[in-house]
C-alpha positions in Angstrom: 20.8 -23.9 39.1 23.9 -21.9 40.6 23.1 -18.8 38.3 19.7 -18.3 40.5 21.9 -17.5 43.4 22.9 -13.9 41.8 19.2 -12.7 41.8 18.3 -14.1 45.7 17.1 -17.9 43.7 19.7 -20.1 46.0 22.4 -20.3 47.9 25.6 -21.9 46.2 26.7 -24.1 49.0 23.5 -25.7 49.7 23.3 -26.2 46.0 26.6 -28.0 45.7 26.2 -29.9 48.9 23.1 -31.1 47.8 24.7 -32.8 44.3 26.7 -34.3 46.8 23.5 -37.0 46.8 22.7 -37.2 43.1 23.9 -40.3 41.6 24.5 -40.0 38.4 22.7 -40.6 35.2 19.7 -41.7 38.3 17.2 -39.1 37.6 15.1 -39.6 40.9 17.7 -39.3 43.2 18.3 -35.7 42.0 14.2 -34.8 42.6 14.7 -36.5 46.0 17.8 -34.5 46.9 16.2 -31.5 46.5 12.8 -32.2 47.4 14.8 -33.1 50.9 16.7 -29.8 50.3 13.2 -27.6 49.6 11.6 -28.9 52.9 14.6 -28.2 55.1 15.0 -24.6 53.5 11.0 -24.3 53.7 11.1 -25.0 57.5 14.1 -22.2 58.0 11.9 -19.6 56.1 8.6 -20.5 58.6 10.8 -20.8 61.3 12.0 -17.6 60.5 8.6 -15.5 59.8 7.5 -16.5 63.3 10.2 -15.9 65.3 11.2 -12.7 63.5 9.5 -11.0 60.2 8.6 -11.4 56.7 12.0 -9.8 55.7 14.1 -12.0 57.4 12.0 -15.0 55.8 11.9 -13.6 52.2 14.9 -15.2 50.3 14.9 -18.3 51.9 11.2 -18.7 50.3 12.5 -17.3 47.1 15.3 -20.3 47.7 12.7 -23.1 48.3 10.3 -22.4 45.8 13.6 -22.6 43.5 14.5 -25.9 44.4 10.8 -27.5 44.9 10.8 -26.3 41.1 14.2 -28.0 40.9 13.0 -31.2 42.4 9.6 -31.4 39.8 12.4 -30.6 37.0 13.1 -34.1 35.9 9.3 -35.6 36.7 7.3 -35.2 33.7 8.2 -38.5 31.5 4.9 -39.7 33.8 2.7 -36.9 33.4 0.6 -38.8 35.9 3.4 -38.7 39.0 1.4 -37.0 41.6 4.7 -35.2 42.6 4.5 -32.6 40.0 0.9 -31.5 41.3 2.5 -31.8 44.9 5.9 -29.5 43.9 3.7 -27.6 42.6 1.9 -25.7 45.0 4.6 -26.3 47.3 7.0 -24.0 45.1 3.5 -21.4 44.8 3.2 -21.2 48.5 6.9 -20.6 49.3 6.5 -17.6 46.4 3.7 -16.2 47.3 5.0 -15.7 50.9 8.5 -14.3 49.1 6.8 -11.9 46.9 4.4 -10.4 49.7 7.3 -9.6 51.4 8.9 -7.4 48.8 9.4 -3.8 49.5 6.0 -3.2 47.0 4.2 -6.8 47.3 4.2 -8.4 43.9 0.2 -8.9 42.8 -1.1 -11.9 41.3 -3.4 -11.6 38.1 -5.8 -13.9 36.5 -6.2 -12.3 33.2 -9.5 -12.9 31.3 -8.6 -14.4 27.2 -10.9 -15.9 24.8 -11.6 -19.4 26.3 -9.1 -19.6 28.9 -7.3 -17.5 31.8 -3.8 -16.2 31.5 -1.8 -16.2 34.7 0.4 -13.2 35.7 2.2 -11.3 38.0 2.8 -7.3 38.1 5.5 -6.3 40.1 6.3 -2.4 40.5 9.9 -1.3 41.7 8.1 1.6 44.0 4.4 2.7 44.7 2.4 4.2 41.5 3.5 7.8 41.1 1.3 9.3 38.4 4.1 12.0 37.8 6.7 8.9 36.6 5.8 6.8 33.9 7.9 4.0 34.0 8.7 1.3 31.4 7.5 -2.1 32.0 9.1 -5.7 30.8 7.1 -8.2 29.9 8.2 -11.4 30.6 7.4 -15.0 29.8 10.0 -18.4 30.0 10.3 -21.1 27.6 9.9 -24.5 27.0 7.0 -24.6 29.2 9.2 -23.4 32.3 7.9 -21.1 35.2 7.0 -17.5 35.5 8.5 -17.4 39.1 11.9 -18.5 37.8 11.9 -15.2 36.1 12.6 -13.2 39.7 15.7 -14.4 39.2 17.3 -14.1 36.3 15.2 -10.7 35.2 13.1 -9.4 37.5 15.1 -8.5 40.0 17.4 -6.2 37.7 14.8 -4.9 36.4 13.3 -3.5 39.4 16.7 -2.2 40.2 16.7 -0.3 37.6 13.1 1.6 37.7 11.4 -1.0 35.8 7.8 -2.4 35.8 7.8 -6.1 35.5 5.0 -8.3 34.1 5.5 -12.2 34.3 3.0 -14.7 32.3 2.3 -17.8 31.2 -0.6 -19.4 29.7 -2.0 -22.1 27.3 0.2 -22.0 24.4 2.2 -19.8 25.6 2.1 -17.3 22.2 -0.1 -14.7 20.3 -3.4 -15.4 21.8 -1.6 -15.0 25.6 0.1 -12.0 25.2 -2.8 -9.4 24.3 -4.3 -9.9 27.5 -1.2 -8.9 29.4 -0.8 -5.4 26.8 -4.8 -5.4 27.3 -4.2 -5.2 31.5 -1.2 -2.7 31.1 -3.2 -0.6 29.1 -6.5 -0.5 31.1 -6.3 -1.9 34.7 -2.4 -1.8 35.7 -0.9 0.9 37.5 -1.2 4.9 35.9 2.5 5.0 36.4 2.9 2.4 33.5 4.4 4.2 30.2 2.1 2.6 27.5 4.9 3.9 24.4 7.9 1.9 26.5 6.4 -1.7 26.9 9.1 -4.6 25.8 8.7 -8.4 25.2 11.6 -10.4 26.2 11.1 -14.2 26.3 14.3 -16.9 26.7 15.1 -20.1 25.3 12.6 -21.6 23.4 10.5 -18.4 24.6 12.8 -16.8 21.7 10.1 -18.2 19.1 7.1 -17.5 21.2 8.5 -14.3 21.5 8.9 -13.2 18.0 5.4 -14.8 16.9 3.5 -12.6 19.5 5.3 -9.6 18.8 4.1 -10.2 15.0 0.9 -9.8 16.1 1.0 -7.4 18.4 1.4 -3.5 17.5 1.6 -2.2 20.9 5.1 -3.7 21.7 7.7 -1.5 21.0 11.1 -2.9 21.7 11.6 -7.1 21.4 14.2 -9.4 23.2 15.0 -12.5 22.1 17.6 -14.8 24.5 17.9 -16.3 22.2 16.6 -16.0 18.7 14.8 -19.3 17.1 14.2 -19.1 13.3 13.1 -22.9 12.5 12.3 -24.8 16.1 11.7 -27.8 14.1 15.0 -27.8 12.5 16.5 -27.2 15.6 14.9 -30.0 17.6 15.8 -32.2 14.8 19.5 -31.4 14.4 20.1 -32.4 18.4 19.3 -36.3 17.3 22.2 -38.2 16.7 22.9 -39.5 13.2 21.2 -42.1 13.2 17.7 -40.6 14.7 17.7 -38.3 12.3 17.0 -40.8 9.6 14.7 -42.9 11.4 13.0 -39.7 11.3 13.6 -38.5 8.2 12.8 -41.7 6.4 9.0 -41.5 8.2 9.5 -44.4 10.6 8.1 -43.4 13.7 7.7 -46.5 15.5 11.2 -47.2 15.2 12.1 -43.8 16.3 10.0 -44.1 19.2 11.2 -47.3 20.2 14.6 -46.7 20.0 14.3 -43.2 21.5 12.1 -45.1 24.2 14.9 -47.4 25.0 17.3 -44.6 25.2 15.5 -42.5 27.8 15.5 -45.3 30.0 19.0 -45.9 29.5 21.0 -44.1 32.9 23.9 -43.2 30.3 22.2 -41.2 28.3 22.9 -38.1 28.7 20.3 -36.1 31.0 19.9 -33.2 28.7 18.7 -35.2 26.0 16.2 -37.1 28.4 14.9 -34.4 29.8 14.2 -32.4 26.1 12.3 -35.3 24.7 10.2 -35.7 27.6 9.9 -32.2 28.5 8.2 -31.7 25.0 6.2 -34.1 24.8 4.5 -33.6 28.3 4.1 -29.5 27.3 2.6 -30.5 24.3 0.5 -33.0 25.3 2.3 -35.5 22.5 3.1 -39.3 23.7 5.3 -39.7 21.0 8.7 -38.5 19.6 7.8 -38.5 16.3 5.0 -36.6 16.7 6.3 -33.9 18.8 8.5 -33.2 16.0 6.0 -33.2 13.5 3.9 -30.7 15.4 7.1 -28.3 15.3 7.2 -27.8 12.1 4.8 -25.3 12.2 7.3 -23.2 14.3 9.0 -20.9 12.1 9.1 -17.3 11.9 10.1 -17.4 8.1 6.5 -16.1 6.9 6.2 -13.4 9.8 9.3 -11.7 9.7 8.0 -8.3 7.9 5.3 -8.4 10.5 7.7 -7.7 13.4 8.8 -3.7 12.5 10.6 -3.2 16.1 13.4 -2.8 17.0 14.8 -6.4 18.2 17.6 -7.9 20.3 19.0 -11.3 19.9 21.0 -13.3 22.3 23.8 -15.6 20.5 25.6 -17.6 23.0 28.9 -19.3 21.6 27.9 -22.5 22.9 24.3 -23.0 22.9 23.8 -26.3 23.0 20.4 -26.3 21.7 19.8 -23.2 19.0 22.9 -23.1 17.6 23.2 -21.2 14.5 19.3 -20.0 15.0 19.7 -16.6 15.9 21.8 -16.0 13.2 19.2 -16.9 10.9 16.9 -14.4 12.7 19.3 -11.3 12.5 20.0 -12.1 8.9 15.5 -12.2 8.4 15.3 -9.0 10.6 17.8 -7.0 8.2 19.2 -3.5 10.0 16.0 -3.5 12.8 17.9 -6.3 14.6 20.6 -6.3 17.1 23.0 -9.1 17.5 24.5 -9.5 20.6 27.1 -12.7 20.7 28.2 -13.7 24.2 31.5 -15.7 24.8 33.7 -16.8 27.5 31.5 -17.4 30.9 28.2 -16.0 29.4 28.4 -18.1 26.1 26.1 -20.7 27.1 22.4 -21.1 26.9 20.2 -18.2 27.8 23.8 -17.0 29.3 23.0 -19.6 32.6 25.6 -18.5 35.1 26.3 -15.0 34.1 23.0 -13.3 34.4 24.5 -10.5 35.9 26.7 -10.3 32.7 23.6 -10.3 30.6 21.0 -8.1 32.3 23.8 -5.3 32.4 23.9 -5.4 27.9 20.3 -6.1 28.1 19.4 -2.8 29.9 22.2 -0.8 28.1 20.1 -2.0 24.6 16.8 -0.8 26.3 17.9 2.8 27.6 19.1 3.0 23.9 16.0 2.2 22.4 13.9 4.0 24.6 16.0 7.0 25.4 16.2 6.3 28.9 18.7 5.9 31.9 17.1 3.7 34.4 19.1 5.5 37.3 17.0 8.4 36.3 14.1 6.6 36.8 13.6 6.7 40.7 13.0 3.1 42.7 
């Protein structure tokens, strides 16, 4: 949560005085402290915009759409809690009104796929200039996560920098999601937009969906994986304990539900672990464990690997507490066209959380390279 505060997400304090509330291992005391924390934050930024000016207002609706998002973040073991619905729009609202005040308003798209709508938004670091054609980053999360979370860990720097950004999310969340956003760029977006310097960089488990779409998709040219995800299924299944894992791997799922039922429910389990089960199975659509993991197996880049002929980049944090080992496997697949980039020390944790800073700096080095570039050059 502290590493939005780099990119205008949060403000430290408020996020430290509000864990001041949480008691531990209680999962809806931390969605009430900062549901409480989002509506006082929401009333400074209207406050704000009426007395002053959309400027003045901006980052304390970047800040409460971050922690309405925060407060949904541990809600989806009932996929019927009418919170989530509620957070929702409440986090959509407070962005919207943060985005509009941006030096060049960040635009909404509802992008036309086969059977269903993909969700975007197209943010430009100066008005279209037909004499600069500009690179453009497209973005997309993981794990089912937000597109508006993005502002802060990429999109931001990226604007900085000259960039184009394109956020997006969708059904699935893969191939079938990502050619409407090169389809836009390539037809509708702005003329400034350099169709031979578009890049795909996804985080987390974004790092699969990532790789898969680029198989598929010629008119990429440069990938980013933070990190890289060879075998989800294997990975998912090496974060059970011991004893889980042969529940599982012995095919008895009501067991492994049951117990793993118990467990969730248990206040000393560790929160990461609660939150990955049911975080899965509510993006998925799965009610149980043992399912969920049997519908990852399918996620493995082993068979598409010659597909993807770009050049890549892979994030390897030290002390990735969910992929370790995984992006290793995808360098060693990739051969000489991927990069390897290991992070230690304050950035060595997943998706480098807390040192974004840090990692958009390597990240943008790697892309001038690629592309021959120096953002500074670039105008803003």
């Amino acid at each position: 949560m502290n590493g939005l505060g780099t990119y205008h997400g949060a403000d430290t304090n408020e996020i430290l005085k509000t864990a001041m509330y949480i008691e531990p291992g209680n999962l809806e005391s931390f969605s009430n402290a900062f549901k409480a924390l989002a509506d006082k934050t929401k009333a400074d930024a209207d406050a704000s915009l009426i007395n002053s000016n959309a400027i003045n207002s901006r980052d304390k609706y970047f800040a409460c759409a971050s922690y309405y998002r925060t407060a949904d973040f541990y809600l989806h073991a009932n996929w019927s809690d009418p919170r989530i619905n509620e957070y929702w729009a409440l986090q959509t609202e407070c962005f919207d009104k943060a985005i509009a005040a941006l030096p060049v308003p960040g635009q909404r798209l509802t992008l036309p796929a086969q059977g269903f709508n993909v969700e975007a938004i197209f943010y430009a670091p100066a008005p279209p200039n037909p004499t600069v054609k500009r690179p453009t980053l497209i973005m997309g999360n993981g794990y089912d996560a937000a597109k508006e979370e993005l502002m802060h860990f990429f999109v931001f720097p990226a604007l900085a920098r000259g960039w184009n950004v394109i956020t997006y999310e969708g059904p699935g969340q893969s191939t079938r999601t990502l050619h409407p956003v090169v389809d836009y760029l390539y037809s509708a977006a702005p003329l400034d937009v350099d169709r031979n310097r578009l890049a795909l960089l996804r985080n987390s488990f974004g790092g699969y969906l990532a790789a898969r779409a680029a198989a598929f998709e010629p008119r990429i040219r440069a990938l980013l994986l933070d990190g890289g995800i060879y075998d989800a299924h294997a990975a998912f299944v090496g974060q059970l304990s011991p004893s889980l894992q042969s529940l599982y791997r012995s095919g008895r799922k009501e067991q492994l539900d049951s117990v793993l039922a118990a467990q969730l429910r248990n206040p000393q389990v560790p929160s990461g672990l609660r939150w990955g089960a049911e975080q899965g199975q509510w993006a998925f659509k799965i009610e149980s464990t043992y399912d969920f993991l049997e519908a990852v197996r399918a996620y493995s880049i082993a068979k598409l690997t010659e597909r993807i002929q770009i050049p890549t980049w892979i994030a390897a944090p030290a002390n990735d507490q969910f992929y370790t080992g995984q992006p290793e496997l995808v360098k060693a697949a990739l051969e000489e066209k991927a990069t390897l980039r290991r992070f230690e020390g304050a950035a060595g944790y997943h998706t480098q959380v807390g040192a974004t800073e840090t990692a958009n700096r390597i990240i943008f080095e790697w892309l001038d390279g690629v592309f021959g570039i120096s953002s500074q050059n670039l105008g803003g």
